[in-house]
N, CA, C and O atoms as a GROMACS GRO file, in nm:
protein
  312
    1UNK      N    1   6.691   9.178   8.407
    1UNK     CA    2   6.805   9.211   8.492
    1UNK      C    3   6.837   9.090   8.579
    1UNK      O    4   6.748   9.012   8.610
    2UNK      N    5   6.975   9.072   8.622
    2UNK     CA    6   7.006   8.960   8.696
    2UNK      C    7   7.068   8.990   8.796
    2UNK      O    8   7.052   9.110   8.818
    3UNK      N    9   7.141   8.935   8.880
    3UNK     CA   10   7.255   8.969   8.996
    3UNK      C   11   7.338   8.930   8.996
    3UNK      O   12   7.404   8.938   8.893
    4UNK      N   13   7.396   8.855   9.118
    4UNK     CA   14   7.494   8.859   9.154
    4UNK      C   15   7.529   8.765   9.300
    4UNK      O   16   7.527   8.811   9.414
    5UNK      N   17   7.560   8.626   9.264
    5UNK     CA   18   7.593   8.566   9.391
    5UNK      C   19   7.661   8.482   9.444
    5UNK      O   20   7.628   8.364   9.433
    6UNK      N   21   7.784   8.524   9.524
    6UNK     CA   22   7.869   8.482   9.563
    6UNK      C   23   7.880   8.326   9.571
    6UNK      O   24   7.969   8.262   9.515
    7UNK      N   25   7.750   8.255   9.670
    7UNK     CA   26   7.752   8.141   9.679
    7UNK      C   27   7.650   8.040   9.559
    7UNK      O   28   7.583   7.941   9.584
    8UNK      N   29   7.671   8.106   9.433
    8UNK     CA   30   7.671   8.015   9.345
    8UNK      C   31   7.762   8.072   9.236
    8UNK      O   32   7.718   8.061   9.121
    9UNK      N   33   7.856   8.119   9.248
    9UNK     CA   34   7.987   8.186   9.168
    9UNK      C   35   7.982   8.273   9.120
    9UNK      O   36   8.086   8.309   9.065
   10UNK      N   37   7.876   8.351   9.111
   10UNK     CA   38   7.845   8.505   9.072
   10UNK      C   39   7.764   8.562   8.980
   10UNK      O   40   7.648   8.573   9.020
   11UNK      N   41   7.786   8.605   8.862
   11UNK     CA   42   7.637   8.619   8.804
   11UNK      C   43   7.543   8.518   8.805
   11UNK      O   44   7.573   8.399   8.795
   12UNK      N   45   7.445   8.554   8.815
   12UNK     CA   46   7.273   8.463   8.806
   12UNK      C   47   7.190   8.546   8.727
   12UNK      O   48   7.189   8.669   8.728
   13UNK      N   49   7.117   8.468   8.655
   13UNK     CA   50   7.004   8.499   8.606
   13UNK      C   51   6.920   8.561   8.711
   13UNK      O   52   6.944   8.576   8.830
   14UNK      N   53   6.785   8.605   8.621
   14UNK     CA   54   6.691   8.634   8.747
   14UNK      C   55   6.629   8.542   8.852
   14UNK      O   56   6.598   8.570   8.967
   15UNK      N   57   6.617   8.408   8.775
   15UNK     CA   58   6.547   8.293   8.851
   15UNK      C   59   6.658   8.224   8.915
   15UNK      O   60   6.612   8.123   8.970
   16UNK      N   61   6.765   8.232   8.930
   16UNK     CA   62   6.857   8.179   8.984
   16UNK      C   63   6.882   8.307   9.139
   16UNK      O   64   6.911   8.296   9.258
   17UNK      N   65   6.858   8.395   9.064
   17UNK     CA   66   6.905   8.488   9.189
   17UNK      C   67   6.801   8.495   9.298
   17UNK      O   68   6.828   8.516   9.416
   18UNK      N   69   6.654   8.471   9.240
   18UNK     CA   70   6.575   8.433   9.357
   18UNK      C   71   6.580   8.328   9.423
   18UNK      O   72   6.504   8.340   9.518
   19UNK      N   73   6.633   8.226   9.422
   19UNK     CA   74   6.708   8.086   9.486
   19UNK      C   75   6.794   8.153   9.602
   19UNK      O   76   6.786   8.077   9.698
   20UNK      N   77   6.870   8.259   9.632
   20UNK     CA   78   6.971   8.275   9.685
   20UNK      C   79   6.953   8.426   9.746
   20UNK      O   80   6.980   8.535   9.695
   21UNK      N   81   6.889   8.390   9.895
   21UNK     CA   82   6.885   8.517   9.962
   21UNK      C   83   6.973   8.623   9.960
   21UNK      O   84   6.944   8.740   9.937
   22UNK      N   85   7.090   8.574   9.985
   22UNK     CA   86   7.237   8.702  10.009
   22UNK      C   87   7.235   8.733   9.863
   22UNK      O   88   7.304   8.835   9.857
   23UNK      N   89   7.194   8.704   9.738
   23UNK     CA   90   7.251   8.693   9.618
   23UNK      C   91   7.146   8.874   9.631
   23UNK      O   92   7.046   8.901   9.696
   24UNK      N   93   7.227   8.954   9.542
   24UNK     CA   94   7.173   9.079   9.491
   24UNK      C   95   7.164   9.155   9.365
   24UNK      O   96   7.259   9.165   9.288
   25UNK      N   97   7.067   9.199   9.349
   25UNK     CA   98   7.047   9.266   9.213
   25UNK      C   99   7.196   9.348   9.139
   25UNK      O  100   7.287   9.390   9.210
   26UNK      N  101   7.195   9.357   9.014
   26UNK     CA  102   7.367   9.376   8.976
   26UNK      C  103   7.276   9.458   8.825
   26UNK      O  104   7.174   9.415   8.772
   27UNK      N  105   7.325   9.539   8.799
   27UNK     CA  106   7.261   9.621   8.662
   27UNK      C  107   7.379   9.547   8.586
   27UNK      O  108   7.484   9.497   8.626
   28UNK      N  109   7.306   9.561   8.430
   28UNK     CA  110   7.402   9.478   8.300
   28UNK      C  111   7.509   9.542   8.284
   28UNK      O  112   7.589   9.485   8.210
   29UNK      N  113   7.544   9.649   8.330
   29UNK     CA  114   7.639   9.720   8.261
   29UNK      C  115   7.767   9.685   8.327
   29UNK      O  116   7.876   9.662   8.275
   30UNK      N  117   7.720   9.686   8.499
   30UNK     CA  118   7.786   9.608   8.613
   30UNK      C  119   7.860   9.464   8.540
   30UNK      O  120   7.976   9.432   8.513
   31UNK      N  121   7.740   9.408   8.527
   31UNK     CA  122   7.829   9.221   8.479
   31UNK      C  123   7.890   9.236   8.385
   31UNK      O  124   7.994   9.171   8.393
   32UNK      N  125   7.878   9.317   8.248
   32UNK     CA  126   7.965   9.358   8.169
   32UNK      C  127   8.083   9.409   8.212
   32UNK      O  128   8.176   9.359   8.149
   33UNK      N  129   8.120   9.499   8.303
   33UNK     CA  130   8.264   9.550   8.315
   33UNK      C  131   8.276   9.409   8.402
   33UNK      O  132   8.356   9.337   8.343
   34UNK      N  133   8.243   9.364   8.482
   34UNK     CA  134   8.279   9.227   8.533
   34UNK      C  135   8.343   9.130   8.428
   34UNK      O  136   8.466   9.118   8.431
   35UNK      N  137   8.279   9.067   8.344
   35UNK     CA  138   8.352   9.006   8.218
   35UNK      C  139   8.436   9.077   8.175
   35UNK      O  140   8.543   9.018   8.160
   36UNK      N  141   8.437   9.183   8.148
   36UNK     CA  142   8.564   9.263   8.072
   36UNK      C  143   8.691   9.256   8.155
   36UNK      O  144   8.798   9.242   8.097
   37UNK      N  145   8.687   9.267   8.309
   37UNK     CA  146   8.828   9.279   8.390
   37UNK      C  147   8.867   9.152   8.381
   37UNK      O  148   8.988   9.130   8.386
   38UNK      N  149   8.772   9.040   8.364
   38UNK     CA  150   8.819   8.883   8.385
   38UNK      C  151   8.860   8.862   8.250
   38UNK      O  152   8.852   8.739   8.246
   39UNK      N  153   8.908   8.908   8.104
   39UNK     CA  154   8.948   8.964   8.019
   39UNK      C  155   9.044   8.998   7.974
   39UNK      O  156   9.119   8.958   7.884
   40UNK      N  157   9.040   9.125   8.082
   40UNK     CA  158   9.165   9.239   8.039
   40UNK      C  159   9.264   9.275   8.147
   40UNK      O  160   9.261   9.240   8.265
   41UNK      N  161   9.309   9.314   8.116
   41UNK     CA  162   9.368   9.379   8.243
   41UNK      C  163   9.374   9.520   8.363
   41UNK      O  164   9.434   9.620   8.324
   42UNK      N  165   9.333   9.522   8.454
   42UNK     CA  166   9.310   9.612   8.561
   42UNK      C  167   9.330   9.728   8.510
   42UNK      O  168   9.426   9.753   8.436
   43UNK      N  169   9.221   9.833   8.552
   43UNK     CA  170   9.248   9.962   8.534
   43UNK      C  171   9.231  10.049   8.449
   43UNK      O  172   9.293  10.153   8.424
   44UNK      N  173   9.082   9.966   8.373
   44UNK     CA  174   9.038  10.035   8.272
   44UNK      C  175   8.947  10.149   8.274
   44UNK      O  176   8.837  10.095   8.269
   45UNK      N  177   8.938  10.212   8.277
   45UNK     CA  178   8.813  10.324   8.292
   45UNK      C  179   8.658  10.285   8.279
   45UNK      O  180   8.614  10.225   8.182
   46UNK      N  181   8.585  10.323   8.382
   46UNK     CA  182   8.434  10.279   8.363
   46UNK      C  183   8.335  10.386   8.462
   46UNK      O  184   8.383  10.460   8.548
   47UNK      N  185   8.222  10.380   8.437
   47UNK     CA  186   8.121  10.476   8.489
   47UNK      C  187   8.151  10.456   8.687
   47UNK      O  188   8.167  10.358   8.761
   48UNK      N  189   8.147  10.563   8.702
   48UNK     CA  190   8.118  10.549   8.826
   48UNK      C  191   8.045  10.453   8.952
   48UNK      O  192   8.087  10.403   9.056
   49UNK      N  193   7.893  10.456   8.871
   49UNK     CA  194   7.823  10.353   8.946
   49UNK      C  195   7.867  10.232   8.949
   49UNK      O  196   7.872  10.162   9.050
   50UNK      N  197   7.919  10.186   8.785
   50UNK     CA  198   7.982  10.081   8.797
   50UNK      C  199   8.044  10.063   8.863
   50UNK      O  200   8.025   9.961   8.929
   51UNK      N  201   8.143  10.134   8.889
   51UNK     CA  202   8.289  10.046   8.949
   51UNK      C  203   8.219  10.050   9.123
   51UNK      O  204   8.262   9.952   9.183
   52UNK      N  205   8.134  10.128   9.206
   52UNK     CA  206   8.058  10.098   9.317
   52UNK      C  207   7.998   9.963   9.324
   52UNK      O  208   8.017   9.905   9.431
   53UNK      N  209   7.929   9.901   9.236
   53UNK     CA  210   7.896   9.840   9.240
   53UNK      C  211   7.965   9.703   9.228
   53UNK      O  212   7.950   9.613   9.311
   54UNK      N  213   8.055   9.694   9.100
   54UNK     CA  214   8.174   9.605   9.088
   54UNK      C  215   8.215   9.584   9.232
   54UNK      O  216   8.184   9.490   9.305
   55UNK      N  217   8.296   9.696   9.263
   55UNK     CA  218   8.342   9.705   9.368
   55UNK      C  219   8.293   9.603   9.514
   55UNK      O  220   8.350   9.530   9.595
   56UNK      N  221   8.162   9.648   9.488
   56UNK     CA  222   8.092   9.565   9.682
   56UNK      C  223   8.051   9.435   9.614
   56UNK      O  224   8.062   9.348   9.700
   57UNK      N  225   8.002   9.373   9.482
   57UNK     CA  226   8.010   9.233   9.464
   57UNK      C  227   8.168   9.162   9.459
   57UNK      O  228   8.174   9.049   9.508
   58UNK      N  229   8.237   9.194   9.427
   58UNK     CA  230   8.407   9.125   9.481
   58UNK      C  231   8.407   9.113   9.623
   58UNK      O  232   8.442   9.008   9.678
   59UNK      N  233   8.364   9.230   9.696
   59UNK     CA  234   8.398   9.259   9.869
   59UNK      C  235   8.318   9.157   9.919
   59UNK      O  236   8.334   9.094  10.024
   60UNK      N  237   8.215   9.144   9.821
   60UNK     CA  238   8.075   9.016   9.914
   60UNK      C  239   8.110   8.846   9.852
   60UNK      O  240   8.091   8.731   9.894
   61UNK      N  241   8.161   8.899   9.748
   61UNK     CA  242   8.244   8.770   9.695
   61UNK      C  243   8.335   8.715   9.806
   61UNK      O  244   8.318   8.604   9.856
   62UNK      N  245   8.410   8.779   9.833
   62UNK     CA  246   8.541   8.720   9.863
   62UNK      C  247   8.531   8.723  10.013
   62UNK      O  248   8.620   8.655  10.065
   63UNK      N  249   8.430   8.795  10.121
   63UNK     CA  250   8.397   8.776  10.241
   63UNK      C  251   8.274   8.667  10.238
   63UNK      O  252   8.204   8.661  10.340
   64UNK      N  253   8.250   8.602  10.156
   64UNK     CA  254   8.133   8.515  10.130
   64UNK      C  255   8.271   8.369  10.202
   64UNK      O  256   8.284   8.312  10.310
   65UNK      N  257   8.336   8.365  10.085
   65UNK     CA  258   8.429   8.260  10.067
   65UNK      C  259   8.540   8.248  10.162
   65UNK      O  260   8.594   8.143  10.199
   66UNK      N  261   8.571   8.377  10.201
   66UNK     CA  262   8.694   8.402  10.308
   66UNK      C  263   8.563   8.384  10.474
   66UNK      O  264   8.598   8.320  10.573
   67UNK      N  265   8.475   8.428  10.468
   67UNK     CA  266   8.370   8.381  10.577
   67UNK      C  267   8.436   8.452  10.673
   67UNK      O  268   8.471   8.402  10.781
   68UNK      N  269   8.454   8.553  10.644
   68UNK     CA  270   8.500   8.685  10.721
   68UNK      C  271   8.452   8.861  10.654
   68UNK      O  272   8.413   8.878  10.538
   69UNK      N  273   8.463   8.939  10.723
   69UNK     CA  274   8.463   9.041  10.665
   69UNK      C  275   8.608   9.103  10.602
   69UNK      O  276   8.718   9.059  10.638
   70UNK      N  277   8.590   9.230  10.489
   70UNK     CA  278   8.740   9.265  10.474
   70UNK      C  279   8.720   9.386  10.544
   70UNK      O  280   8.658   9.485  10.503
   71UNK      N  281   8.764   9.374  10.627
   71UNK     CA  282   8.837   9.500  10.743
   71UNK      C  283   8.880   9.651  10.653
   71UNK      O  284   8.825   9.760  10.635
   72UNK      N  285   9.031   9.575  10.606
   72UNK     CA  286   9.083   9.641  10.540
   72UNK      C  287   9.058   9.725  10.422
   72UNK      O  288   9.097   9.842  10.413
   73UNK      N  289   8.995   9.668  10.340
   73UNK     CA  290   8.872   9.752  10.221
   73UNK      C  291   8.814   9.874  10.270
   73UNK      O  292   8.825   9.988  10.224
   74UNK      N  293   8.745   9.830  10.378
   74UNK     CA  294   8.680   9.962  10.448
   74UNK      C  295   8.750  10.071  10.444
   74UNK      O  296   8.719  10.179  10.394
   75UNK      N  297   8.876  10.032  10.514
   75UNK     CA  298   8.974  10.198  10.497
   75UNK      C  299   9.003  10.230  10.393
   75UNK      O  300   8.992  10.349  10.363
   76UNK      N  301   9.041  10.152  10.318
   76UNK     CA  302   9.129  10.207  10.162
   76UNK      C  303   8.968  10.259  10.076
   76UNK      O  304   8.974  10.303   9.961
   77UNK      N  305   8.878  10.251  10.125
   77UNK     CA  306   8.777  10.320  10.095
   77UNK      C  307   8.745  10.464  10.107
   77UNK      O  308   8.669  10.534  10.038
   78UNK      N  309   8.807  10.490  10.193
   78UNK     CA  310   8.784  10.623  10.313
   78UNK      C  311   8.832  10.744  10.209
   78UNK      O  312   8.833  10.861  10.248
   0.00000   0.00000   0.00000
């Protein structure tokens, strides 16, 4: 199993992901629908957990790089 980390562009191996504290565990099925949206196009149907999970590695992605939190996510969460 591998993860997931923002500040080395996102999936990692396992030995790469221990290099990188913030970096977090990501199940395969996760990095798979990951490759598939970078792919296809938005809005395909996928397991639940997945898309939770998808979901908070983009949010940690992109508050990694934006070096802010997304505020806004939070609500459209609700």
């Amino acid at each position: 199993m591998g993860g997931f980390s923002a500040g080395q562009g996102g999936a990692v191996c396992e030995r790469c992901w221990g290099e990188d504290e913030g970096a977090f565990r990501v199940r395969p099925d996760s990095i798979a629908l990951l490759a598939s949206l970078l792919r296809s196009e938005f809005g395909r149907p996928a397991e639940p957990d997945a898309v939770v999970e998808v979901t908070d590695a983009l949010r940690r992605y992109a508050e990694y790089h934006l070096e802010r939190p997304l505020k806004s996510l939070r609500l459209l969460a609700v």
